[in-house]
C-alpha positions as CSV (number, residue, x, y, z in Angstrom):
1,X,0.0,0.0,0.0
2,X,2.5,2.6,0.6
3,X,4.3,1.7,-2.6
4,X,1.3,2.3,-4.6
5,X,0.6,5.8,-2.8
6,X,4.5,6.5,-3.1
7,X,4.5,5.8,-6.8
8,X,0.9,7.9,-6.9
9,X,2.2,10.9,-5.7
10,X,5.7,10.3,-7.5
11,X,3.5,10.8,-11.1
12,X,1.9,13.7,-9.5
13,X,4.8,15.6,-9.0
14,X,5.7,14.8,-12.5
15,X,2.7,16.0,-14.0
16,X,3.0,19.4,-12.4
17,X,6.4,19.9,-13.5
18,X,5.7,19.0,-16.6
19,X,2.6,21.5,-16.6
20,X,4.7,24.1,-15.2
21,X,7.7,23.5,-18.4
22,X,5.0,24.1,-20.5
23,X,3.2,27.2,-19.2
24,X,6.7,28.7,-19.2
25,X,7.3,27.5,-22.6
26,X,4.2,28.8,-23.4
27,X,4.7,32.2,-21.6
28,X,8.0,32.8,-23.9
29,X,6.4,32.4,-26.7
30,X,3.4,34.7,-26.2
31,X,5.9,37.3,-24.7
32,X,9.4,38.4,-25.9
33,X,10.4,35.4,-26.2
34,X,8.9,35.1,-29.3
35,X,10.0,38.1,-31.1
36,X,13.8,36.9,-30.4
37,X,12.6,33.6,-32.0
38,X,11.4,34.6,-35.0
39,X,14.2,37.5,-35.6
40,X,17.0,34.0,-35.6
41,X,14.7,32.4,-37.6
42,X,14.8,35.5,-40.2
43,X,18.2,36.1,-39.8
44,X,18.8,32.4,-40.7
45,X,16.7,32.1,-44.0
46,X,18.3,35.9,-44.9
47,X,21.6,34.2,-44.8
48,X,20.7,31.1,-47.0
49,X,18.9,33.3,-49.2
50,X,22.0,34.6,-49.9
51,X,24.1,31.8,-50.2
52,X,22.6,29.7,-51.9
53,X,21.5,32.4,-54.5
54,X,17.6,32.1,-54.1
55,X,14.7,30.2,-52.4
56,X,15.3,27.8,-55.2
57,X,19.4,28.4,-56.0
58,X,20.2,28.0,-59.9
59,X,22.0,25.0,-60.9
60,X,24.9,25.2,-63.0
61,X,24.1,24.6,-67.3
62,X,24.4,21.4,-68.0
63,X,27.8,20.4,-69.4
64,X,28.9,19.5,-72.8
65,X,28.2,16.8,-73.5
66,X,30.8,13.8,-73.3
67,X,31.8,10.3,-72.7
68,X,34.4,11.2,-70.6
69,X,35.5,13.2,-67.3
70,X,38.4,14.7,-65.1
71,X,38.6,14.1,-61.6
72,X,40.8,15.7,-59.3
73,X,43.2,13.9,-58.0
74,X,44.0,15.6,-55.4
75,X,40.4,15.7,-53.5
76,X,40.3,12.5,-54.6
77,X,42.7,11.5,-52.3
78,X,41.5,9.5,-49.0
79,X,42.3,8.9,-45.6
80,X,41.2,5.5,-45.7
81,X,39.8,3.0,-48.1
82,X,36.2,3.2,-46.6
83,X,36.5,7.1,-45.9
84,X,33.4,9.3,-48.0
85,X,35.2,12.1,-49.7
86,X,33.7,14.5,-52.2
87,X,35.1,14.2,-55.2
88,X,35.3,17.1,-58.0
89,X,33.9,15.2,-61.4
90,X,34.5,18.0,-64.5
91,X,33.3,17.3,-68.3
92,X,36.2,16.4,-70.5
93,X,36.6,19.2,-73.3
94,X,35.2,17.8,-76.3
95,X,38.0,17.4,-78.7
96,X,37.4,18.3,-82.8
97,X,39.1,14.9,-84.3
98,X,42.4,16.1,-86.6
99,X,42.0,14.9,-90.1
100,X,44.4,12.5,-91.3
101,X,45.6,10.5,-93.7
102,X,46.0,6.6,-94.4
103,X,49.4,5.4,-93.8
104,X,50.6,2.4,-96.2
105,X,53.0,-0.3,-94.6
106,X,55.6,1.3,-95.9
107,X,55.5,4.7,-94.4
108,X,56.7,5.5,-90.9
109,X,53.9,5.7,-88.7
110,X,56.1,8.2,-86.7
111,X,55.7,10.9,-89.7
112,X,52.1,12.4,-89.7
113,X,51.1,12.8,-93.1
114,X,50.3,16.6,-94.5
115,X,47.3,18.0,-95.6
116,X,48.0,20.8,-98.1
117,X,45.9,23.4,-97.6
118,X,44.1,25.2,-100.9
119,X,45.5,28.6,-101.4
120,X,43.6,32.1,-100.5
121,X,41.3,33.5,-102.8
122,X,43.4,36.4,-104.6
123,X,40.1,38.5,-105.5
124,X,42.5,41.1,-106.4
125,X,43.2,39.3,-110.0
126,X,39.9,40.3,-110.9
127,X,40.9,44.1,-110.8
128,X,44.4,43.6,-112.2
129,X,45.6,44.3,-115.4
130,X,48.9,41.6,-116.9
131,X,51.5,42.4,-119.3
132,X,53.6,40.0,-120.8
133,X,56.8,41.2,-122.1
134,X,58.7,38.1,-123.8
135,X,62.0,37.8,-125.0
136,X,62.4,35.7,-128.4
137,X,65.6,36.2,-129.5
138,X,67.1,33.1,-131.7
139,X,69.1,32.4,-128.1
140,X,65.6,30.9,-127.1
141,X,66.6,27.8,-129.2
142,X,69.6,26.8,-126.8
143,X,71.0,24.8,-125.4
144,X,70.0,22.0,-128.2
145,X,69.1,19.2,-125.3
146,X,66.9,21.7,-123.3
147,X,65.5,24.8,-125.3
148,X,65.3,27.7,-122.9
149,X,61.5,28.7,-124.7
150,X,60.4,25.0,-123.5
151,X,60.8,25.9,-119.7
152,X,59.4,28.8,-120.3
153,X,56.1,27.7,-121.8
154,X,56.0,25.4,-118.7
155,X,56.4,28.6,-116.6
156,X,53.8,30.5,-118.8
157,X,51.1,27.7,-119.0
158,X,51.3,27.3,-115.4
159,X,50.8,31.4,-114.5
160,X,48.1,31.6,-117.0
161,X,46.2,28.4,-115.2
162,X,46.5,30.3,-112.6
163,X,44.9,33.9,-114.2
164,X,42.1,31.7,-115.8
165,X,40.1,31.3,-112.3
166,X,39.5,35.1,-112.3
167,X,37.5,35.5,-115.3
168,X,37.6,39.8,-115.5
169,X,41.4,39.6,-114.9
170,X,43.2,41.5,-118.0
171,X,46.1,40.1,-120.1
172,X,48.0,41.2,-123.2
173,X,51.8,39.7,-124.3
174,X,54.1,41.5,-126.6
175,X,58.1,40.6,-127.5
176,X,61.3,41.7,-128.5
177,X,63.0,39.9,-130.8
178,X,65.3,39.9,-133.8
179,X,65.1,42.6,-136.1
180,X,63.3,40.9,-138.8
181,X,60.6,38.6,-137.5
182,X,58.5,41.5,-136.1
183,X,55.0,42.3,-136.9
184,X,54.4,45.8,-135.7
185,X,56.0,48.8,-137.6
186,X,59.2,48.8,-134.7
187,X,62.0,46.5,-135.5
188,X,62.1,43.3,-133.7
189,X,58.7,43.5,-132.0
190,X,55.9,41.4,-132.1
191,X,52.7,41.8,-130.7
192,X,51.6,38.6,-129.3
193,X,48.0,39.2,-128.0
194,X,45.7,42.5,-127.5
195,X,44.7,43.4,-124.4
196,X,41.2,41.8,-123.4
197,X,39.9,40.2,-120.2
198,X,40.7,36.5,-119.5
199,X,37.3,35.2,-119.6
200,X,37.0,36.4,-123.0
201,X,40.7,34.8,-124.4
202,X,39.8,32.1,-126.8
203,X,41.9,28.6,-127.2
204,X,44.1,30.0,-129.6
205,X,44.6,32.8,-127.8
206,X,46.0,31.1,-125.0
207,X,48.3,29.7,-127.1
208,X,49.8,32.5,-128.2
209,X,51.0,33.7,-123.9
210,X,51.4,29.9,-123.4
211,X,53.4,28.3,-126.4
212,X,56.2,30.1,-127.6
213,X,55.7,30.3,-131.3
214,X,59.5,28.5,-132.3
215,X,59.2,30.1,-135.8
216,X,59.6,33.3,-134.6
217,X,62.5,32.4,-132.4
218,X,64.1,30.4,-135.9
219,X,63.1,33.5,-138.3
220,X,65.6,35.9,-135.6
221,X,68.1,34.3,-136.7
222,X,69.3,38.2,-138.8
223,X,70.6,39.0,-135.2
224,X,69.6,41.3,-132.6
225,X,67.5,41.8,-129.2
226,X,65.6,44.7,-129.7
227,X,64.8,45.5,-125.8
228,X,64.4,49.2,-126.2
229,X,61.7,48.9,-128.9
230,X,59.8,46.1,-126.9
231,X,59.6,48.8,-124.4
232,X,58.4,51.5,-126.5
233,X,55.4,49.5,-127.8
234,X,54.5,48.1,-124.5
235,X,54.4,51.5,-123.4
236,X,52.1,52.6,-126.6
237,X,49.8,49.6,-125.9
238,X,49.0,49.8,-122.5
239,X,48.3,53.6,-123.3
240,X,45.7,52.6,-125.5
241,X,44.3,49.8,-123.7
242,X,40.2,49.8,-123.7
243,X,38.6,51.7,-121.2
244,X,37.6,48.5,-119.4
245,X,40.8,48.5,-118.1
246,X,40.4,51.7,-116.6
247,X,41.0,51.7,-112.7
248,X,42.7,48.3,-113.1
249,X,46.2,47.7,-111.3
250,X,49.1,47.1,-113.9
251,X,51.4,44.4,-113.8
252,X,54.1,44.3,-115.9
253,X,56.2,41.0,-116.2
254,X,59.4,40.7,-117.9
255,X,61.5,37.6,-118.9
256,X,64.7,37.9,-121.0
257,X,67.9,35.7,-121.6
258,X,70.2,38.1,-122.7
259,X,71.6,41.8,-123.8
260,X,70.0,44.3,-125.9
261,X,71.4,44.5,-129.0
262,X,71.3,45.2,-132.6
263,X,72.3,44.0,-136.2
264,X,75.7,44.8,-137.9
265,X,74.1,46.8,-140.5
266,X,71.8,49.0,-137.8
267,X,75.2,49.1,-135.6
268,X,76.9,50.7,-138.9
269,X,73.9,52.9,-139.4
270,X,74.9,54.7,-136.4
271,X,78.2,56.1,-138.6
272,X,80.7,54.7,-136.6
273,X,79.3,56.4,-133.0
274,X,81.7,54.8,-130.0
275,X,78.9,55.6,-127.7
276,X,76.5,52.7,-129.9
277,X,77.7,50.2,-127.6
278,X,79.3,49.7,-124.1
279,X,80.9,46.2,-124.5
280,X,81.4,43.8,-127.4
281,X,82.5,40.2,-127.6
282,X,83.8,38.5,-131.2
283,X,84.8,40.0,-134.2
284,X,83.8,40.2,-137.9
285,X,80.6,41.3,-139.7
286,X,78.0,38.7,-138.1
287,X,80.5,36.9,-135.5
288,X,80.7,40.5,-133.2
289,X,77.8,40.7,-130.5
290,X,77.5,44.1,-128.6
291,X,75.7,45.4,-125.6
292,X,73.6,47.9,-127.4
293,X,73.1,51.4,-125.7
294,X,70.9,52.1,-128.5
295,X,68.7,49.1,-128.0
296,X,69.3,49.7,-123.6
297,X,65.9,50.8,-122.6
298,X,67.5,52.8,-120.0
299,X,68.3,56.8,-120.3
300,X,71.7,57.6,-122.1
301,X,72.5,61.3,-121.5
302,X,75.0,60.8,-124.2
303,X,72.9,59.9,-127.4
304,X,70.0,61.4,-125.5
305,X,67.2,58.6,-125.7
306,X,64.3,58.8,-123.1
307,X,64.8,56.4,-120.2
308,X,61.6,54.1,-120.9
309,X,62.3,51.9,-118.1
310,X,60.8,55.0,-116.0
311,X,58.0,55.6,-118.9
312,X,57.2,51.9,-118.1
313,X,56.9,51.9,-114.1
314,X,55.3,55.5,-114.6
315,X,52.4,53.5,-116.4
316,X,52.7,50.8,-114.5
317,X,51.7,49.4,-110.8
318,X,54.6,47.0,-110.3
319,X,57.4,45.5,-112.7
320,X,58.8,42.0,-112.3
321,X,61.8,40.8,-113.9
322,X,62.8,37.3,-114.9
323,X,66.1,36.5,-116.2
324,X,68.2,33.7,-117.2
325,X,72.0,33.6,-118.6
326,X,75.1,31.2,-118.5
327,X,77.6,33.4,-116.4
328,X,80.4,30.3,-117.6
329,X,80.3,30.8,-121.6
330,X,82.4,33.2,-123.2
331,X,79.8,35.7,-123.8
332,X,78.5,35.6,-120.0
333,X,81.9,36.5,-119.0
334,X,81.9,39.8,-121.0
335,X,78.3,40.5,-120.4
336,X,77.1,39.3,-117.1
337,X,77.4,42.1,-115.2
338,X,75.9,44.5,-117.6
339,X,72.6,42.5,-117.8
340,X,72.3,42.1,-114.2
341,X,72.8,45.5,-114.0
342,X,69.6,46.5,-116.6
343,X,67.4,43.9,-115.0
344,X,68.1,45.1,-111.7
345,X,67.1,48.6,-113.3
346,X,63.9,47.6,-114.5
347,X,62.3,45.6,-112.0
348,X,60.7,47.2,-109.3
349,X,63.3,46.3,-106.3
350,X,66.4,44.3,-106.9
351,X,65.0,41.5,-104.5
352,X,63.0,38.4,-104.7
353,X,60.5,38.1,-106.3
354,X,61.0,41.7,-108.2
355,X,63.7,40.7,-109.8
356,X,64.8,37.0,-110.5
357,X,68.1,35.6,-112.1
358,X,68.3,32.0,-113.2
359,X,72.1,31.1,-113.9
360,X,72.2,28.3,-116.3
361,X,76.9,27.8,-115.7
362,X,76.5,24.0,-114.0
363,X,73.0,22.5,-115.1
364,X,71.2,24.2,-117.5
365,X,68.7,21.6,-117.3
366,X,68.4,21.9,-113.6
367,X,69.0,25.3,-113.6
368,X,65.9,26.0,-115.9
369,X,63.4,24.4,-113.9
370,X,63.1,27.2,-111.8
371,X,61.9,29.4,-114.1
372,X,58.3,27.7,-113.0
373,X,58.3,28.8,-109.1
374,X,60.3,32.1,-110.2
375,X,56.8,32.8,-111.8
376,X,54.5,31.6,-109.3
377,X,56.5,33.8,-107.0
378,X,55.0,36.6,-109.4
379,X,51.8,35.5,-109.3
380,X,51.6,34.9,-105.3
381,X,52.9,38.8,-104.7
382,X,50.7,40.5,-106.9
383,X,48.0,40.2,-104.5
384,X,49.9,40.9,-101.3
């Protein structure tokens, strides 16, 4: 009996304590307790409003997609083998797979293959306006194994494939030659195709600036280089050429083996003058060659003829020079210098690929195949 009225009044007790917790409880809330509350509770949500970036925080884009991902190694490091760690996990950069090329058996799979890439659109060509100047001296027959006129067609058919894929680009050719193959009223010059714009040059056409025509070279045979008077109807012709060209830039290209020079009988018309010639090689009636300062386009105070190289870059945009010569024959030792000289003079700067010089003394085979890239030099710089 007094166990049960000991535990009675035991749970007594209890329930008034627990009555009194809660009326104080209570009694907080309702009074200032309350207002501290709810002021922590602000305070709390302020602060993960704010770090978090929003009631409902924005979740970074999704990533690129991939197959494949970076971890770091270094949080991926653990204490222990059954440790939880957080791990950073970052999308792989998608990589753009490199082109490439099959490899036969026989090539060295340590040597990547290269693509070549096509070359930039030279828009330029369609504004531009080309002259051809061509020299077609008899010369242009040797040597017998490997005609100098052959490389040059090779050089000439590739520029002009070139030209073709810019179908308003201008061309005309003319050439200096021996005194009697010409067809113009000037000695030695022969007008190889009129001004007009590529898309209108026909087949035979084309082979006029692309084939040089070997009878002219064979029917020069009288004797003579007639530079100067090349010059002068150049000059004449791109004067006259059709409006159309009006506004268009002017190239001027240039290609000669050898010195300016004249006929016995045109050297003897000049009565004996020392000043006709500044060097000559050889002796007798047709065996004497001579470095004509009456055929030197150049200015010559002395005999006073204009200086048409200047009347040519006055009409002109830019002038490039080709040349070719065998400094080892006879004839290269006496007149070397005083070609390299002229060429110099005309082209537009003494430097590659202004001004070329092809030097046939060890391989004239060898030598002459660079007359090819010597004009794709040209045609890579006129646009630049």
């Amino acid at each position: 009996m007094k166990k049960r009225a000991y535990k009675r009044k035991h749970v007594v007790l209890k329930t008034k304590r627990h009555k009194k917790f809660h009326h104080k409880v209570i009694s907080f809330f309702r009074g200032d307790g309350g207002i501290y509350v709810i002021f922590i509770l602000a305070t709390a949500m302020a602060g993960a409003f704010a770090l978090t970036g929003g009631i409902l925080p924005q979740l970074n884009p999704t990533p690129p997609a991939s197959s494949q991902v970076d971890i770091d190694t270094e949080s991926a490091k653990q204490s222990s083998e059954n440790a939880l760690q957080l791990v950073d996990i970052k999308p792989k950069p998608t990589e753009v797979p490199t082109p490439t090329s099959e490899i036969t058996p026989s090539t060295s799979p340590s040597i990547s293959p290269s693509i070549s890439q096509p070359p930039p659109v030279q828009e330029c060509y369609n504004k531009t306006l080309v002259t051809l100047i061509l020299d077609y001296s008899n010369s242009m027959l040797t040597p017998n194994s490997s005609p100098k006129y052959t490389a040059l067609n090779s050089a000439l058919g590739s520029f002009y494939t070139q030209l073709s894929g810019y179908a308003n680009a201008g061309i005309g050719a003319q050439a200096f030659t021996g005194k009697d193959s010409g067809n113009t009223p000037l000695d030695g010059v022969f007008n190889l195709l009129n001004y007009k714009l590529v898309k209108n040059v026909s087949s035979s056409d084309k082979q006029k600036i692309t084939q040089v025509d070997k009878a002219v070279l064979e029917n020069s045979n009288g004797g003579g280089t007639y530079m100067r008077n090349g010059f002068s109807y150049t000059i004449s012709k791109l004067e006259s050429a059709p409006s159309s060209f009006a506004g268009y830039r002017k190239v001027a290209i240039i290609f000669s083996d050898g010195i300016p020079e004249e006929t016995w009988e045109d050297r003897e018309s000049h009565n004996g003058d020392a000043n006709s010639s500044s060097v000559c090689l050889g002796s007798g009636r047709y065996q004497q060659r001579c470095f004509s300062i009456y055929q030197d386009p150049r200015v010559n105070s002395t005999n006073r003829l204009p200086d048409l190289v200047k009347g040519l870059k006055d009409i002109t945009d830019s002038v490039y020079v080709v040349g070719i010569y065998d400094s080892k024959s006879g004839e290269g030792l006496v007149f070397k210098d005083n070609l390299i000289s002229l060429l110099q003079t005309i082209a537009e700067r003494s430097t590659t690929p202004f001004y070329q010089f092809i030097d046939l003394k060890d391989d004239p085979a060898a030598a002459l195949q660079k007359l090819n890239p010597a004009f794709q030099n040209i045609f890579k710089d006129v646009c630049k």
